[in-house]
N, C-alpha and C positions, 0 to 999 in steps of 0.2 A: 363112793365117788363124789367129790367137792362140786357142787351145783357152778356152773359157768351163769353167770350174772352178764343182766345184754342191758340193752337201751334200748327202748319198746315206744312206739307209737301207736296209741291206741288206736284214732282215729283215720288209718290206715290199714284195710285188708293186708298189704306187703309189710307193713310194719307191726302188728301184733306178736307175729314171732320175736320180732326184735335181731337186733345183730351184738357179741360179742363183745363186751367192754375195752375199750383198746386206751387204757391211762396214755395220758397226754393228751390226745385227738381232741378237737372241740365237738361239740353235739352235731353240729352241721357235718363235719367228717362223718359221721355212723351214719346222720340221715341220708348220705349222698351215696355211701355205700348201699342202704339199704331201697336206693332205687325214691326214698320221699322227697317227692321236691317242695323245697322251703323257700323263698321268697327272697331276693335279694336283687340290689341293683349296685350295691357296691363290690360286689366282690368278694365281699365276707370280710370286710376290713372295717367293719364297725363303726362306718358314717350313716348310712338308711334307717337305722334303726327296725327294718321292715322281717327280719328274721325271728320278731319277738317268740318265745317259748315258755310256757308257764308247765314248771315240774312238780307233776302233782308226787312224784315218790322219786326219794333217792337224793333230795336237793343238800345234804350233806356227802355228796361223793364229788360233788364240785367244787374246784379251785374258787377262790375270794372274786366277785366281780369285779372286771376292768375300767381302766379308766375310762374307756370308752362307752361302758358300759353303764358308769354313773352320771355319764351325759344325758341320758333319755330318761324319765320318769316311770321307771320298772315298777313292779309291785315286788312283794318279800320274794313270791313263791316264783318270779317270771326271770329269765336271761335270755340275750344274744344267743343266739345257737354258735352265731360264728364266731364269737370270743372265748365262752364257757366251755373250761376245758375240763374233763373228767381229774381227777385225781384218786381219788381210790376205785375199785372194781370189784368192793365187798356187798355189793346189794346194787339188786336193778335199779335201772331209773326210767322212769316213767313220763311222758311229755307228749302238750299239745299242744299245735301251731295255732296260735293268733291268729292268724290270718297266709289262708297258701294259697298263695299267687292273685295275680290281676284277673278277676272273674269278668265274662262278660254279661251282662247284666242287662234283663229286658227293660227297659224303660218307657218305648212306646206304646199304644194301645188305640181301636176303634172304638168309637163309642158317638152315640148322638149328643146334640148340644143341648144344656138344662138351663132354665131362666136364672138369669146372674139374682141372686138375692141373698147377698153372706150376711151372717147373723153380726157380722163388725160392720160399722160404719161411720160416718166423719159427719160432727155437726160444729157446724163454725171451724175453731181449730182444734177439735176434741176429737177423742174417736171414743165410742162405744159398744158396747155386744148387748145386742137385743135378746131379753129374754134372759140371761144367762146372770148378769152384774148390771144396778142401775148405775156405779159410777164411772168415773171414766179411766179409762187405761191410759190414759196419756194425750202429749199433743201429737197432733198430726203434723207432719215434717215433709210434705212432698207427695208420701206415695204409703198409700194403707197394702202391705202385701201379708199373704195368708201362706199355711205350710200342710203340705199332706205327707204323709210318712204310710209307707207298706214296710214294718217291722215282720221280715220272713225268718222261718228259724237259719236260714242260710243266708239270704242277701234284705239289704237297709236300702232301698230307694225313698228321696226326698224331693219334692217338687216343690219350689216355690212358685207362687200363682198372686199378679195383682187382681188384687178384692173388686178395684174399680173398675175393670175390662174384661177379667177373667181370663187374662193371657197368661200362659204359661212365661215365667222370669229363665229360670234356669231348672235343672232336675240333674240331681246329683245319684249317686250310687256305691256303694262297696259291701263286702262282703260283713256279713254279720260277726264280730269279733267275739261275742258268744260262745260262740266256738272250740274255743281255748280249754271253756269247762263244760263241753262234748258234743255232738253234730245230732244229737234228736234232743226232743223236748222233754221227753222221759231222762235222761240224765243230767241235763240243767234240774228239773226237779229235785232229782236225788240229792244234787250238789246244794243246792238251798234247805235240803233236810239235814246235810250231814255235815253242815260247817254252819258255825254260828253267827258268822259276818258274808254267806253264802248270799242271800237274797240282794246284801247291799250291794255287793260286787257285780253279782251279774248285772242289776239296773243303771247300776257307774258305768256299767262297759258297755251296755249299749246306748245310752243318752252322751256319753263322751264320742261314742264313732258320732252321733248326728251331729253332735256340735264337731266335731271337726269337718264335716262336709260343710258345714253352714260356714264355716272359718274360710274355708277353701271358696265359696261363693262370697262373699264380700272381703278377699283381700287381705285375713288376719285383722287386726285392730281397726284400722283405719279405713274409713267412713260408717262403722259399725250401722250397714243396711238390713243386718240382720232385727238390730233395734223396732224397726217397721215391721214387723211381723206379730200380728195381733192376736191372731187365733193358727193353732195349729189340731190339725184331725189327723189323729191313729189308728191305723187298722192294723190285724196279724191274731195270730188262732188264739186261743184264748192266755196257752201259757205264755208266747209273745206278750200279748198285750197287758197281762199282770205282773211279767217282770218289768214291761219300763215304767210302768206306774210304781214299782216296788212293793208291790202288793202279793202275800201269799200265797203260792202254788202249789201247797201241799197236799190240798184235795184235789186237787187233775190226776196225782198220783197214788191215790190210792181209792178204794171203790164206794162210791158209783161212779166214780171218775168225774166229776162234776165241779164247774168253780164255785167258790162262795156266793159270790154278785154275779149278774149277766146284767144288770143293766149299765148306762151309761154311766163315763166316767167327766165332772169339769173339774179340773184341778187349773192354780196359777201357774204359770212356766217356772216361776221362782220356785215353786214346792217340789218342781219334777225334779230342776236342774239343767232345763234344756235351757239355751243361749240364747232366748231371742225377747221380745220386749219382756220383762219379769215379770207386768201386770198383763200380759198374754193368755190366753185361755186353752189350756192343754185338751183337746175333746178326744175320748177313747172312745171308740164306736161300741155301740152291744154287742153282747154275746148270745147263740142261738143252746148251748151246750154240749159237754164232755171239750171235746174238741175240735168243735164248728165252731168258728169266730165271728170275731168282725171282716175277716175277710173274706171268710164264704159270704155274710151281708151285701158288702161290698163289690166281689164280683156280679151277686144277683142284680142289684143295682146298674151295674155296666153294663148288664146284658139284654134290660128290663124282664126279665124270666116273672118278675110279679106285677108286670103289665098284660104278658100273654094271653090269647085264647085259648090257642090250641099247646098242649105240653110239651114243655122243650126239657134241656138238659145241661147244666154247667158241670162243666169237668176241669179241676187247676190239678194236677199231677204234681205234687213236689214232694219234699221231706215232708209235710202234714197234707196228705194230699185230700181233696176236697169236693164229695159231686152234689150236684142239689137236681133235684126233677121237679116240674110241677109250672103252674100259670099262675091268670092271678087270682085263682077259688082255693087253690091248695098247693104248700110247697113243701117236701123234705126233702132232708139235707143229712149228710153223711160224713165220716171222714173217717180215713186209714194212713197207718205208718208206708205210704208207698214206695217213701223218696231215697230211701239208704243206698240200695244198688242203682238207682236210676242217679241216683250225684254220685255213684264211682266211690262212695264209702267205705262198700262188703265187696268191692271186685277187686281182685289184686293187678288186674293191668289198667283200673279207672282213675280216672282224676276228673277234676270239678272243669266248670267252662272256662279255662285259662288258656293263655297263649302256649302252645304245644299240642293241646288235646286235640286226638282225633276225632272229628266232629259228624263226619259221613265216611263210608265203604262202601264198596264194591266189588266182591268175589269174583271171577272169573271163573268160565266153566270149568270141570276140570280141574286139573294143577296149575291157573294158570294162577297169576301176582295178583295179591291182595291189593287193590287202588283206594285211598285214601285220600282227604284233605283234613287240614290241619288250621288249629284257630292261628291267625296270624301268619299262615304259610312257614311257621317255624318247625323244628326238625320235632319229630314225633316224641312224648313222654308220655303215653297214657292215652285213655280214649274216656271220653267224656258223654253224656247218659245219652245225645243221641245218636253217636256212634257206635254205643253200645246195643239200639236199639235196630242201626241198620246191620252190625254186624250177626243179632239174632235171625233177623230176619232173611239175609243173604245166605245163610249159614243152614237156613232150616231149607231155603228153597234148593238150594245145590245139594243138600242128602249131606254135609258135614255131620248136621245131629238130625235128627228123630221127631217124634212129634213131642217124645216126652224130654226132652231136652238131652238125650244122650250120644255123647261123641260116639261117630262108625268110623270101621274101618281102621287106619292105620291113626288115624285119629284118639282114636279109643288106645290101644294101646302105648299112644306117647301122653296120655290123660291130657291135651291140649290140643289148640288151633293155635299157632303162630300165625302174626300181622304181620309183621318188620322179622327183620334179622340183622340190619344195618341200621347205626347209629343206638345200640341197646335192642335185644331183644323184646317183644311185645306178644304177649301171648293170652291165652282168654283157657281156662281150665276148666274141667267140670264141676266141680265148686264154685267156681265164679258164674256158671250156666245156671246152678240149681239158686243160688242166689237172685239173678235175676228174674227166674221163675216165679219164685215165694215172689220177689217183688207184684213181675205182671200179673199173679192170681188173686194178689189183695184189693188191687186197683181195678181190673175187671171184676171180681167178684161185687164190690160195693157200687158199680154201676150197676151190673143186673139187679143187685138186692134192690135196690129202691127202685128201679121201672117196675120189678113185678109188684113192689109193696103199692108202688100208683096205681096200678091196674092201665101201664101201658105198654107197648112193644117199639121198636124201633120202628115199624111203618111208620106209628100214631105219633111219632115224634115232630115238631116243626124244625128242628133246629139241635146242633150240638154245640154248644160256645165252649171252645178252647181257651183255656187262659191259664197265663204264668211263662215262664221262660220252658220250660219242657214241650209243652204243645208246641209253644212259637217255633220253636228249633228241630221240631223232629222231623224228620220225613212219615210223612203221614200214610203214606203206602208201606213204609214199614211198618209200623205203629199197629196198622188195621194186622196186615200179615202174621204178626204174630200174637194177635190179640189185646195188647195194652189197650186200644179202643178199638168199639164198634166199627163195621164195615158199614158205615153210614153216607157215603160218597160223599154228596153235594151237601149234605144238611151238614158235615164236619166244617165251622168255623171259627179260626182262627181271630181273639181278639185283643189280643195282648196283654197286656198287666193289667188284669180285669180291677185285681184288688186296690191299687193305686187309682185306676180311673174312678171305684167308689169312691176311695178319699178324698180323692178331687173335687166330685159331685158334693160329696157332702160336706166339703168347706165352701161351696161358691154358691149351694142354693138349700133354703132352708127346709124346701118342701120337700126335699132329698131325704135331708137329714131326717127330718119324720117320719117318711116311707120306710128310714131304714131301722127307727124304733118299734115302728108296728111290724115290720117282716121279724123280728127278732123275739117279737112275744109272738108270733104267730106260725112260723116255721117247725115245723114237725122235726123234731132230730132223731130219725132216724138210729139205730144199733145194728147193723147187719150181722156180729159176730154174736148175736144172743139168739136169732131167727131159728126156726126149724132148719136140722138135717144142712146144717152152716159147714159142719166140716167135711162132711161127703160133698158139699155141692164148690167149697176149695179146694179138696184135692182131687176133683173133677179137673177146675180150672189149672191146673199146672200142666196139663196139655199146650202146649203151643199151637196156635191157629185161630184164624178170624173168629168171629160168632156175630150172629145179628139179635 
């Protein structure tokens, strides 16, 4: 029997199968059948340029690219979805979105104020960076402003910050274009293993998205304010932060799992490639190791967790997801693959925080309708990680599943829970239930590992600092409900882009930045998955339900 050849979206639970090669269709026709939504504000008529696709297999079954298509600055391997049209259906084709849809993106954050004292500053009409270059970076033209970047394996927030008052200028955001060559950090490595201009390209692609936010903040060319940006500070996990330096990731992936360097990085903006003054000073915060960053640093710093008396606890949940316990006599720090089905990855009704996702529910007793809200009050596609989370948890309280994550009842026998049935069906499977499982037992497990490895309990805790877009956004009585975190009540605090508000700190004040070289040789990194009796006490955790 002749193999039927499909068009596959890897980075899609509904699109792994892929759908049927249908010659003529353009790639967006198969994605739209196959339920992916891909980004577009034209129409599909080839003016947005926002549908971009890079074909890792098969880019020989496609027609010649369009005119419209040599309009935008493509790479070999990348096309329009909505132009590129198949032409033969003798072998799969393989493809990943650029960039899928407008994410919402946390940008705010609490945090205490630090003494303004940035390592740039202005004598006469010079500016220079103490400690770092004795000469000068340039004249001073008005306004000395700095840059903090949180580099996440999923979203790019950038803040600009003037040096001289410490006010926040603007703060930009979009989704990490990374992407394209795959949604974890483990196969961005692979792809820097297995292509010989791999490393180059991932570091283009992500120093190109900052420079286009920074474009987008001063106007494109004209009054070039970006010029005035003397120092900029990097945080993000460690593979993050070694592609945008373009620095070798190929020990992260393979064992001890460990970077080459953890210490700091100064490079000129001219050597990164970022757009802002060229004799600028690019600072990558240190690394703690395996896969604890500059960001776990960072949030600790936001939270002051290495000021403490009594031992607290930072927890960021995301695609590299990240907890740290400890004061200021002892601190370790943790990290785990959490974030796949919590961003709607591995679930086949999930999508990212885009306009459509359903973002909370509410089961009714009974039979009665599923109650939703939706990002942008726009018509439902997909449920996004903290709907997915109020949906576990509404789902486990009404008897739909079990403790062990299993559909009852009539349930069970249609293997699904349907949301919707209007406007496309939406439904959650048990596949996509044991998915979310693995996720909430990696992420509770690596909590519990390090409290017991500190020798504390949740009583002895002061504090649970939430941080990242996942915490900010979830319902946190879900979240406790069905275990992702502790049933911690009042100590659970919410403090928004922890990682970014490091960055910030440690562009605006220099004793920051020190704090954050000594927490980074001194920080305990933690390995939960090497521990005693690790995989009895995870597949413990795939229970559904609180724990203290």
């Amino acid at each position: 029997m002749a193999h039927i050849h499909r068009v596959i979206f890897p980075q899609y639970a509904r699109g792994r199968d892929g759908i049927e090669i249908e010659d003529g269709a353009t790639l967006r026709d198969h994605a739209q059948k196959l339920g992916v939504l891909i980004p577009s504000a034209c129409g599909g008529r080839g003016q947005c340029g926002k549908c971009v696709v890079r074909v890792d297999r098969g880019l020989a079954s496609l027609a010649e690219k369009t005119q419209a298509e040599r309009t935008f600055s493509l790479g070999e391997e990348e096309r329009l979805a909505c132009q590129a049209r198949v032409c033969s259906g003798e072998r799969d084709i393989h493809l990943y979105l650029k960039a899928a849809g407008e994410y919402t993106i946390l940008t705010e954050s609490v945090e205490a104020p630090v003494p303004l004292d940035p390592f740039a500053y202005r004598e006469g009409n010079q500016v220079f960076l103490r400690g770092v270059r004795s000469d000068s970076l340039g004249s001073y033209e008005g306004e000395l402003l700095g840059l903090a970047l949180d580099i996440g394996t999923t979203t790019l927030v950038a803040q600009v910050l003037d040096l001289e008052t410490g006010t926040v200028v603007t703060t930009l955001a979009c989704r990490n274009p990374q992407a394209v060559f795959g949604d974890d950090v483990i196969s961005r490595i692979a792809y820097t293993d297995q292509h010989e201009d791999g490393l180059a390209r991932l570091q283009k692609t992500v120093v190109e998205a900052v420079n286009a936010l920074l474009r987008d903040f001063d106007g494109g060319e004209a009054g070039r304010r970006r010029n005035h940006i003397y120092e900029a500070v990097v945080v993000g996990n460690p593979t993050m932060r070694e592609l945008f330096f373009g620095r070798n990731v190929h020990s992260l992936g393979t064992s001890p799992y460990e970077p080459d360097d953890k210490s700091p990085i100064n490079q000129k903006a001219v050597m990164v490639g970022l757009d802002i003054n060229p004799a600028a000073n690019v600072y990558g915060a240190p690394l703690v190791g395996g896969q604890v960053g500059a960001d776990c640093v960072a949030v600790i710093l936001a939270c002051d967790l290495h000021k403490a008396r009594r031992p607290s606890m930072a927890v960021d949940i995301g695609t590299n997801g990240e907890v740290a316990v400890g004061n200021a006599n002892r601190i370790l720090a943790a990290s785990n693959a959490a974030g796949g089905a919590f961003e709607g990855g591995t679930v086949s009704c999930g999508t990212g925080a885009v306009q459509g996702a359903i973002a909370s529910i509410a089961i009714s007793a009974g039979d009665g309708p599923v109650r939703y809200e939706t990002i942008g009050n726009m018509p439902p596609i997909g449920v996004c990680g903290s709907g997915l989370i109020d949906l576990l948890a509404e789902a486990l309280r009404e008897g739909i599943i079990d403790e062990r994550g299993r559909l009852s009842g009539k349930y069970r026998q249609a293997g699904e829970f349907a949301l919707t049935h209007n406007n496309g069906r939406i439904s959650i499977s048990q596949k996509d239930i044991n998915e979310l499982r693995l996720a909430r037992a990696g992420s509770a497990l690596n909590q519990q590992s390090l409290m017991r490895e500190y020798g504390v309990d949740l009583d002895g805790l002061g504090r649970i600092c939430l941080a990242g877009g996942f915490a900010n956004y979830v319902n946190l009585d879900s979240a406790v409900a069905i275990g992702v975190l502790p049933d911690g009540g009042d100590k659970l605090v919410k403090i928004g882009n922890g990682a970014l508000t490091g960055a910030r700190q440690m562009l605006l004040c220099r004793e920051r930045r020190a704090d954050a070289e000594r927490l980074a040789r001194t920080i305990e990194h933690g390995k939960p998955s090497e521990g005693e009796n690790f995989l009895d006490r995870y597949v413990a955790e795939l229970q559904l339900g609180s724990w203290r």
